[in-house]
N, C-alpha and C positions, 0 to 999 in steps of 0.2 A: 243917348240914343232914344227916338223916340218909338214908343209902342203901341197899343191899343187894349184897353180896359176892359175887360170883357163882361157885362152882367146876366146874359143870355144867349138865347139862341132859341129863333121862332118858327114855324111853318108857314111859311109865308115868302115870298119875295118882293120886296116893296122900298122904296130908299123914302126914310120917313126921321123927321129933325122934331126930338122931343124937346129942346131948347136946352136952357141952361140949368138944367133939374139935376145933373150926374156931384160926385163924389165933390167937395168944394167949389161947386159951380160950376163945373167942366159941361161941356155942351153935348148931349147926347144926342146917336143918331144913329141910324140902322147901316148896315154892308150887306147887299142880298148878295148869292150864289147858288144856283139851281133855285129850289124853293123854299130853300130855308134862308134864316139872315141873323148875324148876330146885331146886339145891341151895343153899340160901345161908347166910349168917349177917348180922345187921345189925351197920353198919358206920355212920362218917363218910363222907363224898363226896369226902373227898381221898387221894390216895394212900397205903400205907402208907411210913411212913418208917422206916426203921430204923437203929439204932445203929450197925451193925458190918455187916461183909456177911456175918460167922457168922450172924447173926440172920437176916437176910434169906435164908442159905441154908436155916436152919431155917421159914422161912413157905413157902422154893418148895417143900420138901419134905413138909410138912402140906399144903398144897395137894396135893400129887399123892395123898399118902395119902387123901384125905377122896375123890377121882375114884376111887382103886384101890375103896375101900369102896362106893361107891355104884356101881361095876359090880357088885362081889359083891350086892348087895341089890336090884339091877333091870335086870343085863343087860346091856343095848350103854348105852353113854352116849356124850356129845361131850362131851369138854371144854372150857374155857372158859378164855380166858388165864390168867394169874397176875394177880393185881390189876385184876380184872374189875368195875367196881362201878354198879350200874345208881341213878341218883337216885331218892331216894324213897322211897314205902313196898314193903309184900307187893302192893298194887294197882295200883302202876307198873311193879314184876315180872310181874304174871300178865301186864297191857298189854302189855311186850315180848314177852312167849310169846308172845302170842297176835300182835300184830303181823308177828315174826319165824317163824312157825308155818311156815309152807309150806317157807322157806329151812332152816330146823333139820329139819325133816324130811328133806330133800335131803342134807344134808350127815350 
């Protein structure tokens, strides 16, 4: 089944294509809802697994790279764990925004 990646979440509403910079190449892209928008890229719904824990330390580190870039492109963000993955489509994504809106705000 597939899911959505999660690396952030920004203030901002904006549908914006960081290309192919996410977790193995995966193509990263924003989901706005109200004014906030997460950063994702589509995924499987099962965790990543990796070969090696080199490997795995190269995914924690693109993960933080893709949060560093999407402060520089819109300011304060929250980050989102490492291997954040919400089921579903972009419409189960915007659902959780919008769901989780008040608490992300807060936070």
């Amino acid at each position: 089944m597939e899911g959505r990646y999660v690396y952030c979440v920004a203030d901002r509403r904006q549908n914006v294509s960081l290309n192919s910079i996410g977790i193995q190449g995966a193509d990263v892209y924003t989901i706005p809802c109200h004014d906030l928008l997460a950063v994702v890229h589509k995924c499987q719904i099962e965790p990543s697994l990796s070969v090696n824990d080199e490997m795995l330390i190269d995914w924690v580190i693109i993960h933080q790279q893709i949060v560093d870039e999407a402060w520089k492109m819109f300011g304060t963000v929250l980050p989102i764990s490492f291997d954040t993955i919400i089921k579903g489509s972009d419409i189960n994504t915007r659902d959780w925004l919008k769901q989780e809106y008040e608490n992300l705000l807060k936070k």
